[in-house]
VEXDREN-2710 file (C-alpha; in Angstrom, 1 decimal):
% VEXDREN-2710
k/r/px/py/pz
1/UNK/-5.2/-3.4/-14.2
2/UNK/-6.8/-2.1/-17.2
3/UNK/-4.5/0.6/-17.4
4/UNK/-1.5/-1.3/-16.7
5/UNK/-2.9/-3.9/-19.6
6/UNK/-2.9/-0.7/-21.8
7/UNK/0.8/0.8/-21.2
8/UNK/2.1/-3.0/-21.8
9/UNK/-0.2/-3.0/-25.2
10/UNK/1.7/0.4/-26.4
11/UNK/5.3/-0.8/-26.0
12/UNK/5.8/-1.4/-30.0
13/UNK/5.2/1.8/-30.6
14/UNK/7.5/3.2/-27.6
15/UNK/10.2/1.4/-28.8
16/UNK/9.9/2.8/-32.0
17/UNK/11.1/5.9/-31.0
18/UNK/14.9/5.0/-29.8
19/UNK/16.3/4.4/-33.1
20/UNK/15.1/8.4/-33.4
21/UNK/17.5/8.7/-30.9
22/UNK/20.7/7.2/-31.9
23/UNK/22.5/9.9/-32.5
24/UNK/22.7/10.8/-28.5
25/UNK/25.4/9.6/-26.8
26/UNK/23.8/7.8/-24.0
27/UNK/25.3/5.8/-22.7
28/UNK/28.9/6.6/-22.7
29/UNK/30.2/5.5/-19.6
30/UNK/28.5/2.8/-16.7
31/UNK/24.9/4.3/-15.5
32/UNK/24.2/3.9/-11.3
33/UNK/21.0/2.1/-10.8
34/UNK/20.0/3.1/-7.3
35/UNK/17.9/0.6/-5.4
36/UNK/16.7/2.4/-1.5
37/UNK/16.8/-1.0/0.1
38/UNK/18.9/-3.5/1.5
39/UNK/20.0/-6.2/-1.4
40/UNK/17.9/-9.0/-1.4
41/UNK/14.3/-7.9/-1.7
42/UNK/11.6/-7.8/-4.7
43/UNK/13.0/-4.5/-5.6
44/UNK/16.7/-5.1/-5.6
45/UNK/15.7/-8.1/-7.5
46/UNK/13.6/-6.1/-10.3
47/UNK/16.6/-4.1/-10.6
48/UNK/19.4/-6.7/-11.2
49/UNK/17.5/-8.2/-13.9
50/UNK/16.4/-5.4/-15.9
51/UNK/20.6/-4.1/-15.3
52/UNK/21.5/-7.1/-16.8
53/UNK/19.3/-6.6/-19.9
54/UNK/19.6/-3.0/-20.1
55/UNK/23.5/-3.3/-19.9
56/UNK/23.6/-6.0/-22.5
57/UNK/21.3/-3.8/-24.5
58/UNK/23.0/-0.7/-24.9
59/UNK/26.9/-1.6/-24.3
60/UNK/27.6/-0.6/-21.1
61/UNK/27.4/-1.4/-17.7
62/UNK/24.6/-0.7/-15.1
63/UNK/25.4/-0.7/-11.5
64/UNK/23.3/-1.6/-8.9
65/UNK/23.6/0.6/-6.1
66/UNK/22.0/-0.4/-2.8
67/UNK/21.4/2.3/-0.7
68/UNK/19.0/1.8/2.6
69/UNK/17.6/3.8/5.0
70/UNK/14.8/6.2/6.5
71/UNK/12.0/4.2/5.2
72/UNK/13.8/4.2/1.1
73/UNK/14.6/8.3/1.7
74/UNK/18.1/8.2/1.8
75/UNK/18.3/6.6/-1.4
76/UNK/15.3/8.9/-3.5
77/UNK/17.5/12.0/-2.0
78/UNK/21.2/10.6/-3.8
79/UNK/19.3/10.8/-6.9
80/UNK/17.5/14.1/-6.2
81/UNK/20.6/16.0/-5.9
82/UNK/22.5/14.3/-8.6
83/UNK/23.4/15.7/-11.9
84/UNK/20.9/15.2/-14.9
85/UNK/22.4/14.0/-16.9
86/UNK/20.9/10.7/-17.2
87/UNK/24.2/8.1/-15.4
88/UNK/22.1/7.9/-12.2
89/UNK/19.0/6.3/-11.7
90/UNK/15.9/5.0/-9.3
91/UNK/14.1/2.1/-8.8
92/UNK/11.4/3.7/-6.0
93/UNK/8.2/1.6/-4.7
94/UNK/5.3/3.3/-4.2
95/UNK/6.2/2.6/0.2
96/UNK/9.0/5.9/-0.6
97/UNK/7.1/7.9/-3.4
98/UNK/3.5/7.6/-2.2
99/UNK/3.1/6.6/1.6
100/UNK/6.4/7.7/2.8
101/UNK/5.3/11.5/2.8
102/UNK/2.7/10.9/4.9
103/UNK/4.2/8.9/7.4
104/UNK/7.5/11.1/8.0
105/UNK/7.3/14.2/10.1
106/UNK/9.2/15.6/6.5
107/UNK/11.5/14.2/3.9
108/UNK/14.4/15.9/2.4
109/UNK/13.0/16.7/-0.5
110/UNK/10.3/17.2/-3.1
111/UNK/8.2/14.2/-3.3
112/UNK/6.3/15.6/-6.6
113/UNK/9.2/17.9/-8.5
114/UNK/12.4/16.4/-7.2
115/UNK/12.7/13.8/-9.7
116/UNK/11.9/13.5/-13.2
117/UNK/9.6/10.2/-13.5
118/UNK/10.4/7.6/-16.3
119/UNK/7.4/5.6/-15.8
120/UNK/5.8/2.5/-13.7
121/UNK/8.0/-0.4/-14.6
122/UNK/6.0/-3.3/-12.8
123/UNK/4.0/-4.5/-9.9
124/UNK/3.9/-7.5/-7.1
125/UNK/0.8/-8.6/-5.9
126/UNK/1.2/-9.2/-1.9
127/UNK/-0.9/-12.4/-0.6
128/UNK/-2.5/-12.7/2.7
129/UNK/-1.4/-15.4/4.2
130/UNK/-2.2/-17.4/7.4
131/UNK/-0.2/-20.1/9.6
132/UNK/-1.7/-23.1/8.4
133/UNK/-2.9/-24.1/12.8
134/UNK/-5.3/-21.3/11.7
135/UNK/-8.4/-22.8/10.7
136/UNK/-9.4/-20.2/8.5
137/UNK/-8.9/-21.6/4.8
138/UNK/-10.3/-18.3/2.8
139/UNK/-11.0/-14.6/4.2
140/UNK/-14.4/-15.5/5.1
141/UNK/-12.7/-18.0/7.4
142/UNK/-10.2/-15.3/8.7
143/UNK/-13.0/-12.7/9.1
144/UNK/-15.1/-15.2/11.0
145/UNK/-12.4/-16.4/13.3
146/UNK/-11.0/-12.8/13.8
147/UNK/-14.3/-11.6/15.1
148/UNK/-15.1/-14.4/17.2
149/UNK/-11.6/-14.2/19.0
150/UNK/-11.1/-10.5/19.1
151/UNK/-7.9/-9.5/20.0
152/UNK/-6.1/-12.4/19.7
153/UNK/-4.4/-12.3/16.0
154/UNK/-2.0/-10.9/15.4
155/UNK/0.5/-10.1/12.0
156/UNK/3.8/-9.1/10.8
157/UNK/5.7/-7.0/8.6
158/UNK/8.7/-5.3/7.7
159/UNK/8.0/-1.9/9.9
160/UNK/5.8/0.2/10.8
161/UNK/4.7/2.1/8.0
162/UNK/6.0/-0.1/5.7
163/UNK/3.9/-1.5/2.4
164/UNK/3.0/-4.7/4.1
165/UNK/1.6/-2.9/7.6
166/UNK/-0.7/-0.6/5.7
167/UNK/-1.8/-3.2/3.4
168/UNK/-2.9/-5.0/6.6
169/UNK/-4.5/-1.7/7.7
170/UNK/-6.4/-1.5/4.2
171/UNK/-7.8/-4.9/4.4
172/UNK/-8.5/-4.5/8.6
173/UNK/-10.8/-0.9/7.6
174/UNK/-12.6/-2.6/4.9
175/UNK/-13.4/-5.7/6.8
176/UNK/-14.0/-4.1/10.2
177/UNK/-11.9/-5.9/12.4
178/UNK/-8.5/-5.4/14.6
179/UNK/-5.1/-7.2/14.6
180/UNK/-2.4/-6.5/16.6
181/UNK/0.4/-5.0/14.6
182/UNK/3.9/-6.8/15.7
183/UNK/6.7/-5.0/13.1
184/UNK/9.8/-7.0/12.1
185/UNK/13.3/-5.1/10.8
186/UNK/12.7/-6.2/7.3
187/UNK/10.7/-8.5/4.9
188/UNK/12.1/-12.0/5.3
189/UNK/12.0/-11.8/9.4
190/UNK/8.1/-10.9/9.6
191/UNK/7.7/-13.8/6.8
192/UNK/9.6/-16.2/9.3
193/UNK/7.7/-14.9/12.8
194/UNK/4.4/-16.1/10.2
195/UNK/6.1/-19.4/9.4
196/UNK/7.0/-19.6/13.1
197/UNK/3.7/-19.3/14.5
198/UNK/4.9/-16.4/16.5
199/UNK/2.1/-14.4/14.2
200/UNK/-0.7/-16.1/12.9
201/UNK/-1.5/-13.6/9.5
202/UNK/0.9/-11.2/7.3
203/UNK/0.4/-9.8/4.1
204/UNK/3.9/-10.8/1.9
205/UNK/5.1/-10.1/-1.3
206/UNK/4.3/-12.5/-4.2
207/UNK/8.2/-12.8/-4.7
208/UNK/8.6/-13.9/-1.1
209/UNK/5.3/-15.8/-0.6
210/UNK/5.5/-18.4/-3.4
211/UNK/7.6/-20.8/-2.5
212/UNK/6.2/-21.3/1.4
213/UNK/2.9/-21.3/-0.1
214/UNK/3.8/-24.6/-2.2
215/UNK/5.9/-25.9/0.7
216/UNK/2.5/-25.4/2.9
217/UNK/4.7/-23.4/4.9
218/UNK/1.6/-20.6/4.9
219/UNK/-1.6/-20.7/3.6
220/UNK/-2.6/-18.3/1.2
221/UNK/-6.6/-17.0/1.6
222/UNK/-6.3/-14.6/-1.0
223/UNK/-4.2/-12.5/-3.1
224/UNK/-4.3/-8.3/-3.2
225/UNK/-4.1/-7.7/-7.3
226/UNK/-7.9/-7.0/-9.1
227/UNK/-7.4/-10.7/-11.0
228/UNK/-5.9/-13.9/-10.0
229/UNK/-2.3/-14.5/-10.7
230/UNK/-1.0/-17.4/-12.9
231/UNK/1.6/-18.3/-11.0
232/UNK/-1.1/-19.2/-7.8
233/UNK/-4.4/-19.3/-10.2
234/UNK/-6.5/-21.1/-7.3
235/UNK/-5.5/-18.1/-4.6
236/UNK/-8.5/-15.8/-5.3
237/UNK/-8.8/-12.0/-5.1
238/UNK/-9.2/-10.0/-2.1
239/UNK/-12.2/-8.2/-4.3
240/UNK/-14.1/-11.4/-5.3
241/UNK/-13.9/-12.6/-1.0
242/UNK/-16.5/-10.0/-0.3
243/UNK/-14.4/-7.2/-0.2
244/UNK/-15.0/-5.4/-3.6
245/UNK/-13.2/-2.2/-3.2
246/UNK/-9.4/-4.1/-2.2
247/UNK/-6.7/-3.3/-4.2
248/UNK/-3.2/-2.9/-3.6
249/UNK/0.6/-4.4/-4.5
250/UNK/3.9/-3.2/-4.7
251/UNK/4.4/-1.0/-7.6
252/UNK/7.8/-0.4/-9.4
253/UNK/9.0/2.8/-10.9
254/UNK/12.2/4.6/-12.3
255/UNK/13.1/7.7/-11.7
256/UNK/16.4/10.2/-12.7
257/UNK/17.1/13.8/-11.2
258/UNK/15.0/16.7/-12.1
259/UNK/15.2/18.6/-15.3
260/UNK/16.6/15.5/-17.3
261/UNK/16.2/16.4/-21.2
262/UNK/13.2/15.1/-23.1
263/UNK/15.3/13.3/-25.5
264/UNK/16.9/11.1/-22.5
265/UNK/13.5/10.7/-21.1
266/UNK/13.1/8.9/-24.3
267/UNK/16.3/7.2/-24.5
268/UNK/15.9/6.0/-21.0
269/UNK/12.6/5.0/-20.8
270/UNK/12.5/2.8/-24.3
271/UNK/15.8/0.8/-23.1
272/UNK/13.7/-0.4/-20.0
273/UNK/10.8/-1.0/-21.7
274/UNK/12.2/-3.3/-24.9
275/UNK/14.1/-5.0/-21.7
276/UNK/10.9/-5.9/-20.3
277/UNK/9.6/-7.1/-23.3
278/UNK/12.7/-9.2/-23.4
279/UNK/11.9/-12.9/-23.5
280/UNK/14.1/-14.1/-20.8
281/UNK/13.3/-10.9/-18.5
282/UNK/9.6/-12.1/-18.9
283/UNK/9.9/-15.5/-18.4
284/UNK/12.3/-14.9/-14.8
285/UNK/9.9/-11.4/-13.8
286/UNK/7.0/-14.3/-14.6
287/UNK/8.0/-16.9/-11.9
288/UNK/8.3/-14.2/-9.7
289/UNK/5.4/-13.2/-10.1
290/UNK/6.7/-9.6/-11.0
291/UNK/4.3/-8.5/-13.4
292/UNK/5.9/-5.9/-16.5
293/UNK/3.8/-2.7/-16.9
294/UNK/6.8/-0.1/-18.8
295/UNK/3.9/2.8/-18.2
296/UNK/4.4/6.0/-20.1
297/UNK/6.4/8.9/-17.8
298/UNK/3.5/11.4/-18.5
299/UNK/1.2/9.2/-16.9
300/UNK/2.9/8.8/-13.8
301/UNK/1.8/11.8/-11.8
302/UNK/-1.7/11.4/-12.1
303/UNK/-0.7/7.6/-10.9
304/UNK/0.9/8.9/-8.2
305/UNK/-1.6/11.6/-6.8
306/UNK/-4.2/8.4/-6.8
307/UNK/-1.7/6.1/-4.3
308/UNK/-0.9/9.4/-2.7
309/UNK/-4.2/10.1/-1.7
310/UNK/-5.2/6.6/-1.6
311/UNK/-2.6/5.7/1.7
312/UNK/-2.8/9.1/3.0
313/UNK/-6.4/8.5/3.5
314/UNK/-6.1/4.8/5.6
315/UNK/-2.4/6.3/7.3
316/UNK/-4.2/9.3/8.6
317/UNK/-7.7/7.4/9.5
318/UNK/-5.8/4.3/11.2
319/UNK/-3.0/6.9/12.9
320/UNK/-0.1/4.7/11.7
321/UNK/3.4/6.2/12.5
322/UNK/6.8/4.9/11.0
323/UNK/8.4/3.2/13.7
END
């Protein structure tokens, strides 16, 4: 968080830089926005609203260009073999760019140097959330009633392998307990087998979660970022409900092809960021609870090799396969 807090805190200064650049010619012509997911989920939805701005921003259109498949592959390898020239781009979640190498067998191409990184653009908290039959009201509650029923909860998500199953695993290997896995084919399916009662625990995005939480749909014991969010300030951490070293969430980045010039790394990455800094982007990314971050591109790889070696270490200790 403290890093994040810092790349938001030097956005002035990056923005400074694109008048510097006015004399280049990008954007000439429409720019592809590649999303590797079906329409519809956190992602997609980042990406639509920072099109929007960016597109009203610099004067021509940004299409959004949904592209699923092979746990988000398909879509990171359109962009890896496109020209770069700076008309195609990625929004990738750290479930393709950090988990998905360890999970596939092999992806079609390089996970470190097949892309030129623009930078985190923002992060989701996921919340753990219960049926409300469950009598558990915080993670104490869970962990006591898990252990004295062993074996009999179970939780969704959106795949095997996917961000919400090893966030499950995370929290399952730090609190020493089990819970059947049952995978759903996407997002909003494992959210309704929780509202169902056909699962009684899943870890869901903040985007998704919000508005069953307030309909008491599901119960929310506690929520995966370091702090409390605003949007659910009496949902408290993971880390402050005994288990200090929990930490994850869903974490936004853009990416172009390899080799794209310095100067549109530039261009690129300061129209994203003053779009985040946007008023009205705020205030919609806000009651998502989608929180901006517009991270510098040089400090994306040393980001990257700590999630990389982060859900590599619980994918290989818990043996989870991609289903």
């Amino acid at each position: 968080m403290t890093t994040r807090r810092r790349a938001l805190g030097a956005l002035p200064m990056l923005a400074l830089a694109a008048p510097a650049l006015g004399q280049e010619a990008w954007p000439a012509r429409p720019v592809t926005l590649v999303v590797p997911w079906a329409p519809g989920g956190s992602t997609d939805t980042l990406a639509r609203i920072l099109a929007q701005r960016v597109a009203a921003d610099v004067g021509q259109p940004i299409l959004v260009d949904n592209r699923p498949g092979a746990s988000g592959t398909v879509g990171h390898l359109s962009v890896a073999r496109a020209r770069p020239d700076g008309y195609t781009l990625l929004i990738g979640t750290n479930s393709t760019y950090a988990m998905a190498p360890h999970l596939l067998d092999s992806i079609p191409y390089d996970n470190e140097r097949g892309f030129t990184p623009l930078g985190l653009l923002a992060y989701t908290p996921q919340y753990l959330c219960v049926h409300p039959a469950l009598p558990a009201r915080d993670v104490a509650g869970l962990l006591a009633h898990a252990r004295a029923n062993p074996g009999r909860l179970s939780y969704s998500s959106s795949g095997a392998g996917s961000s919400a199953h090893l966030a499950v695993e995370l929290f399952n290997a730090m609190a020493g307990i089990d819970m059947l896995h049952v995978p759903y084919r996407g997002g909003a399916p494992a959210l309704q087998a929780l509202i169902a009662n056909e699962v009684q625990f899943s870890a869901v995005d903040a985007v998704s979660a919000l508005q069953p939480m307030r309909a008491g749909a599901v119960r929310a014991v506690a929520v995966s970022s370091r702090e409390r969010q605003p949007t659910a300030p009496d949902v408290p951490t993971v880390r402050e409900s005994g288990l200090p070293e929990f930490e994850c969430s869903t974490d936004f980045a853009l990416f172009a092809p390899p080799e794209l010039p310095a100067l549109l790394v530039a261009r690129i990455h300061g129209a994203f960021a003053a779009a985040l800094r946007a008023p009205e982007v705020r205030e919609r990314l806000d009651t998502l609870a989608i929180l901006p971050v517009a991270g510098a591109p040089g400090d994306f790889a040393a980001y990257q090799r700590r999630e990389s070696e982060k859900w590599g270490g619980i994918i290989r200790a818990r043996n989870i396969r991609p289903g």
